[in-house]
N, C-alpha and C positions, 0 to 999 in steps of 0.2 A: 450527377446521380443523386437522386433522392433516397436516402438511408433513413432507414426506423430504426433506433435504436431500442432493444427491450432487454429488460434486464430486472431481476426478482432478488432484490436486498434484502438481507436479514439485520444487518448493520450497516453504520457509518463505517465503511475502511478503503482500502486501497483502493479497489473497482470503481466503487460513488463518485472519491475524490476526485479521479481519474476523468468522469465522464464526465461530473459537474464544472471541470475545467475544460476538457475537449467543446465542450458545449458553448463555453465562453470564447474560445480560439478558433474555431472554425471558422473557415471564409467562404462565403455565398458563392465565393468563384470556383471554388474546389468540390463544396457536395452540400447537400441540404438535410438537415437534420430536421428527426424530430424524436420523443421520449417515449417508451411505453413502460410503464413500472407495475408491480404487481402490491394489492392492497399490502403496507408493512408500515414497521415502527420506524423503520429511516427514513418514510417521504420527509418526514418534518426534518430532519438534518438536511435532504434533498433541497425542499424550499427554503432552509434557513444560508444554502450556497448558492439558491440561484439558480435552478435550475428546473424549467418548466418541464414538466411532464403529464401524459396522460394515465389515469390510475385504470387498471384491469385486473379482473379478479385473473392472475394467469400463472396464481401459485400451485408448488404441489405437482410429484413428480405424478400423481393420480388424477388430474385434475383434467375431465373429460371435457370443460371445455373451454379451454386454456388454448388450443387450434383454432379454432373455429373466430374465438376473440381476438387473438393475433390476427387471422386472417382477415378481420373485419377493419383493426386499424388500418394497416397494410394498402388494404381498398382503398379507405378513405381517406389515408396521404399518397396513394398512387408510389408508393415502396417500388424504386429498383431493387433494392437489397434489404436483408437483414443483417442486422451487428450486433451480434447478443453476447451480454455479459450472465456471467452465473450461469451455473450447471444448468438450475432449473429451464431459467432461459433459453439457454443454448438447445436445451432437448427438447422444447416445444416450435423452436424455429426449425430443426432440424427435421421434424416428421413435418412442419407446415410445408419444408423444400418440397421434402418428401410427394407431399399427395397436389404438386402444380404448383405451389406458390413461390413465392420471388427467394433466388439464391441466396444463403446464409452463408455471415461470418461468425465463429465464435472464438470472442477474446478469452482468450485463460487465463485469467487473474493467478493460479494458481495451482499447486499439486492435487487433482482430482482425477476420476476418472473418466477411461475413453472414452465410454459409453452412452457419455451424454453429448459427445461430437459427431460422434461415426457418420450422422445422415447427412452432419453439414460441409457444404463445399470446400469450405479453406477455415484456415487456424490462424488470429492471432494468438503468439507465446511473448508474454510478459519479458522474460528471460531466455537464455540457452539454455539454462539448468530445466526449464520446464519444457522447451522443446523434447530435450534430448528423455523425458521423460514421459512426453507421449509418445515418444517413437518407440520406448519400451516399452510401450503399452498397447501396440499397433498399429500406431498412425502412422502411411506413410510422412517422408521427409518432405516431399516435393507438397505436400497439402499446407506446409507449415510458414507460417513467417514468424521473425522473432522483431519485436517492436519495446524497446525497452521506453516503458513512462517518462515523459517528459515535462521538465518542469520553467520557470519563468520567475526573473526575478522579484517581480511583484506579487507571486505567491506568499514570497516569505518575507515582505516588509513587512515588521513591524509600525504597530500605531502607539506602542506605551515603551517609556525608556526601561533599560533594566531593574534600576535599582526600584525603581518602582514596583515591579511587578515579585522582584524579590520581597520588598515590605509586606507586601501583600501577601506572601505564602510564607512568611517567618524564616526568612531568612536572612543572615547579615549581609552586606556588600561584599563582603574581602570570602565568602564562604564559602570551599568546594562542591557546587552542586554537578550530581549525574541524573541527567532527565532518562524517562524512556516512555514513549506514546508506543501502545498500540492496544488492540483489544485482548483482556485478561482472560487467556485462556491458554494452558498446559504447554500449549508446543511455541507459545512468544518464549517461554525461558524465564519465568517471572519469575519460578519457586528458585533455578538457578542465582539469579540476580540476588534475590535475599540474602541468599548463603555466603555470595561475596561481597554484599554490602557489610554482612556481618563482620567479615575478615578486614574490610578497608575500615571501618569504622573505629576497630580496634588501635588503628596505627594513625587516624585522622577521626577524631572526636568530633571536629567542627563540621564536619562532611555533612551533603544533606543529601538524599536518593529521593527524587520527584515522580513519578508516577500518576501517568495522565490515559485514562483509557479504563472502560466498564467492562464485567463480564462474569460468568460461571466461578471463576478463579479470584475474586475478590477476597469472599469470608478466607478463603484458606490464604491468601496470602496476607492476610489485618493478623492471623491466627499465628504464622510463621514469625511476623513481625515482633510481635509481645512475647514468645517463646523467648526468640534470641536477644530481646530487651532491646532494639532498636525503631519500637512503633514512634518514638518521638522524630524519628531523623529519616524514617523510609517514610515516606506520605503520599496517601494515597489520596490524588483530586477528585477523580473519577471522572466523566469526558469531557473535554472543551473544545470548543472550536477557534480560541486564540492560541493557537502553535505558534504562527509568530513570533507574538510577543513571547509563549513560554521558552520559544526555542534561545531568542537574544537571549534570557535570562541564566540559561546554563554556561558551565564549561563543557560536560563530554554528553553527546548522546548514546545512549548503550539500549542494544533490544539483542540481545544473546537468542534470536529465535533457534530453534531444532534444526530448521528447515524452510528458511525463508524463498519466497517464489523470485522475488525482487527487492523489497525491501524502498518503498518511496519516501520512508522515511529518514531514510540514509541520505536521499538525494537534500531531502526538504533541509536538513541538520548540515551538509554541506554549503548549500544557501546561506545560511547562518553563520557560514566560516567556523562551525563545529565540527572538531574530531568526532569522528564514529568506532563505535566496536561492537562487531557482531560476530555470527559463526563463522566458518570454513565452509561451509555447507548450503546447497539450493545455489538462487542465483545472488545469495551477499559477494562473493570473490569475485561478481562481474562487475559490482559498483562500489567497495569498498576496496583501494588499493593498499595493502599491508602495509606498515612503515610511512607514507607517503601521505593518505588523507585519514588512518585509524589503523585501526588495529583488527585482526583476525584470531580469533581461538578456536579451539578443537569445539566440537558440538557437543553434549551431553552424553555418554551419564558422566564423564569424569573432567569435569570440564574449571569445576567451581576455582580452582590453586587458579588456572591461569585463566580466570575472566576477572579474579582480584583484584593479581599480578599485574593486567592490561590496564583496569581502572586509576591503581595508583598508581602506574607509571604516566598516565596524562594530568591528572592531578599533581601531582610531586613534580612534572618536568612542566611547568604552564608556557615556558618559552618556543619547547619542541612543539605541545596540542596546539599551540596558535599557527605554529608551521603548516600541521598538519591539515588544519582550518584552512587558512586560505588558499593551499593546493585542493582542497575539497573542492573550495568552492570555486576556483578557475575550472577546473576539470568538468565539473557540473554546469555551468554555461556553456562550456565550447561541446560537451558532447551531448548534451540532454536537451535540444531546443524544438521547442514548439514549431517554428517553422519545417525543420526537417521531419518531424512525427507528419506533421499534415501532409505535405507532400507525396511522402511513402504509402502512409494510407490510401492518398485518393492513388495513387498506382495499384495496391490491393486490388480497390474496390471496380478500377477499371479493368483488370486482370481476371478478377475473376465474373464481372459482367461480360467479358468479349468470350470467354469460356464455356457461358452457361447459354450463349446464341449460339 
C-alpha cells in the first residue's frame, strides 16, 4: 500500500520523533511512504532528523483549503491510504475521506478530542489509557487499535562518553544528576518537579536537576527556581537534540507529567538502562513498571512529599536504580521493537483497505 503520511507540528515532540523514526524503519516490502507537513517551526528539527517531507499550507482547523491540498498530494503519490498525525491533520483527512478520497488513519499521539477523528475510518491509540479515552469520548472500540511507540537500540547510542558531557554542563563525575526532557508546559509537571528538587536538594547539596526541553513554562519555572534558591543546581538547557548523550549522562529520568498519553521518553531513558519516575496516571503504568524498572507516584495537586521521596530513594540506593535500569532496558528491547510495530501496522493498513472495497 502506498501511505501519505500528513501531519501539522507545532513542535518537536513525541508524534515527529515517532514518524521521523518510522520513516527510517519502514520496509519497501510492507508499504510505501511518503510526508506531507504543514508550513511550521518544527520542519527544521524535522530536517535536522531526516526526514524528507512535502511542505503544505494545511494548517488551521479554518483553513479552506487545507482539502483540496491534501487531495492534490494524494493524487500525486497515487495514496491508498491516509495516516495522519495531529488533530489538525487528522480532521482534514477525515472530511478529505469524507467527500471520496482515500481511507484515513488517525494516530493519536495523545488526550484530545473526538471530534477531530469521527469522519476517519480507524484509530491508532498510542496507549490503552488513550484508547479507553476515546471510547469515553464516543469512539466505537472496534474503530480502535492500540500500537505503543517503538523504539531501537541505536536510537539511544550515544556518540560522547559521560563525563564528558558532564564537563560540559557543570557537573562533577561522582554527582547526583536527575534529567527530564520534555516540552515545558503546565501539565509535564515541571512547577511539581521544582518543589521536589527543592526538598531533595536540602538532604543532597551535590545534586544537580537537568532540564532539556522549550516552552510557555520556562520564565516561570527560572522564576520558581531563584525563589527556592536552587537556580544554580535546577538548570535549564533548553532543547537538544543530543538525548543520547544527555541521557548516558544521568542517573534518574524523572518527567512527573499530570497525564501522560505514553510517555517515549520513558522508553528512550530505559535504553539508557535508566530508572524512570513518573505519574500513576494516562498511559506511564503501561510502560513504567513500579519497583522493577522506576518508580510511580500519585499525580498532582498533592503529589510533591512523594515525588521527593521517589527521587532520593534512587539517588541514595545507586545499586537498586542500576537494577532498576537494566530491567528497564531488557524489557524495552523484547517489548518495544520496530519489527513488530511494522508488521501490525501494515495489518492496520490492510484491514482497513480490504474495508473501505
Amino acid at each position: 500500500p502506498r501511505v501519505l503520511h500528513a501531519i501539522t507540528p507545532s513542535k518537536m515532540a513525541g508524534a515527529e520523533t515517532f514518524l521521523a523514526r518510522l520513516m527510517r524503519r519502514a520496509s519497501l516490502d510492507q508499504f510505501v511512504s511518503h510526508v506531507a507537513t504543514s508550513h511550521s517551526r518544527a520542519n527544521h528539527e524535522l530536517l535536522a532528523a531526516n526526514l524528507p517531507f512535502e511542505r503544505l499550507r494545511i494548517g488551521g482547523k479554518a483553513n479552506l483549503f487545507a482539502v483540496p491540498r491534501l487531495a492534490s498530494a494524494a493524487h500525486r503519490f497515487q495514496a491508498d491510504v491516509l495516516h495522519s498525525h495531529r488533530s489538525t491533520a487528522s480532521w482534514w483527512c477525515g472530511w478529505l475521506e469524507q467527500m471520496g478520497g482515500p481511507p484515513s488513519i488517525g494516530h493519536v499521539h495523545g488526550f484530545t478530542s473526538a471530534r477531530w477523528h469521527r469522519r476517519q475510518r480507524h484509530l491508532i491509540a498510542c496507549s490503552e489509557a488513550v484508547r479507553r479515552d476515546l471510547i469515553d469520548k464516543g469512539i466505537g472500540a472496534e474503530r480502535i487499535t492500540v500500537m505503543h511507540y517503538p523504539v531501537e537500540q541505536m536510537d539511544m547510542r550515544p556518540s560522547r562518553a559521560a563525563a564528558d558531557v558532564r564537563r560540559e554542563l557543570g557537573a562533577e563525575a561522582d554527582a547526583p544528576i536527575v534529567g527530564t526532557f520534555a516540552h515545558l508546559s503546565p501539565k509535564k509537571g515541571h512547577r511539581e518537579l521544582v518543589q521536589a528538587a527543592a526538598l531533595v536538594l536540602n538532604c543532597m547539596p551535590k545534586a544537580q536537576f537537568w532540564c532539556f526541553g522549550d516552552g510557555p513554562l520556562r520564565a516561570d519555572i527560572e522564576q520558581m527556581t531563584r525563589e527556592y534558591g536552587i537556580a544554580d543546581r535546577f538548570k535549564l538547557f533548553g532543547f537538544r537534540r543530543d538525548v543520547a548523550n544527555l541521557m548516558q549522562a544521568i542517573d534518574v529520568m524523572c518527567l512527573p507529567s499530570h497525564r501522560e498519553p505514553f510517555g517515549l521518553v520513558y522508553i528512550e531513558a530505559a535504553l539508557a538502562a535508566k530508572p524512570v519516575i513518573g505519574c500513576s496516571a494516562g498511559g506511564a503504568p503501561e510502560v513504567i513498571l513500579h519497583g522493577e524498572t522506576g518508580l510511580l507516584v500519585p499525580p498532582p495537586p498533592s503529589n510533591v512529599a512523594q515525588l521527593a521521596d521517589a527521587i532520593f530513594h534512587l539517588l541514595d540506593n545507586r545499586t537498586s536504580a542500576a537494577v532498576m535500569g537494566r530491567c528497564g532496558r531488557e524489557i524495552a528491547l523484547a517489548r518495544f521493537q520496530w519489527s513488530q510495530f511494522t508488521a501490525q501496522l501494515r495489518e492496520v493498513y490492510d484491514r482497513v483497505l480490504s474495508n473501505s472495497r
